[in-house]
C-alpha positions in Angstrom: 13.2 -49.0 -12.8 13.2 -47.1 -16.1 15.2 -43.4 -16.2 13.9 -41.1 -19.0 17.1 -39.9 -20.4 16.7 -37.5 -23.2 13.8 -36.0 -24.7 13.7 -34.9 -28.3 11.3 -32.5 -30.2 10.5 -31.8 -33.6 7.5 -29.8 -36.1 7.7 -31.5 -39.2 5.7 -29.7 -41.4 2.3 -30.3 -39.3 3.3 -33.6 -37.2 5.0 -33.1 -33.9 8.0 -35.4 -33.1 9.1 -36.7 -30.0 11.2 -39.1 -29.1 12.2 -39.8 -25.6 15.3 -42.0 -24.4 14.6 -44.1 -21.3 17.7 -46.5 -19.2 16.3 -49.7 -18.3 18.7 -52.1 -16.3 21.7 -51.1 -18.4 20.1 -50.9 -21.9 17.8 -48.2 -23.7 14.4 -48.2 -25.0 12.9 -45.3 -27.1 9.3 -44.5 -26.9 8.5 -42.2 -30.1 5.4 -40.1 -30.1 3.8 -38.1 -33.4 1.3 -35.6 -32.4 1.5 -36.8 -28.7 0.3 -40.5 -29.6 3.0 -43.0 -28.9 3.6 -44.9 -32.2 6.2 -47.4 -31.3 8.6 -48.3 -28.3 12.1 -49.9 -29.5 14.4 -51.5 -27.6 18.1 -50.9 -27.6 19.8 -53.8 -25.8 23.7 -54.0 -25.8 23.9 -50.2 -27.6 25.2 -47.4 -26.2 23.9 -43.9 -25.6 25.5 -42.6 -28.9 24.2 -45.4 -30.7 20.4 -44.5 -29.5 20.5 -40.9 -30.0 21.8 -41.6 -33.6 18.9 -43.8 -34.6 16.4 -41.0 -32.6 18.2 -38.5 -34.9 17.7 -40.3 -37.9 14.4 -40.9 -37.8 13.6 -37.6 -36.7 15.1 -36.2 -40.0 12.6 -38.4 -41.7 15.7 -41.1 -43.1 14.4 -43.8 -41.1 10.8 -45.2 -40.6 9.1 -47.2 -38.0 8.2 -50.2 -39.3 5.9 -52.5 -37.5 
């Protein structure tokens, strides 16, 4: 069963940002949506919360890119 977590929301000039944080049997995933399209999904196995919400953070100030 996956928990959605944390959402998070951000305008960047004219993209919209989302990113939301979802619990999955004691790890994270992050889906990450611009202008409402999911882009990627990333897992997070073995990190903790703070550890996710950094890397959501980060790419959110436009420091990090998804590749792939």
């Amino acid at each position: 069963m996956t928990t959605l977590v944390r959402t998070f929301m951000k305008e960047n000039g004219n993209a919209s940002l989302e990113a939301q944080i979802h619990e999955t049997d004691m790890s994270y995933s992050v889906k990450y949506f611009i202008n409402g399209s999911q882009v990627r999904e990333l897992d997070f196995p073995s990190k903790s919360l703070q550890v996710v919400e950094a890397a959501v953070q980060t790419w959110l100030s436009g420091a990090r890119a998804l590749n792939g």
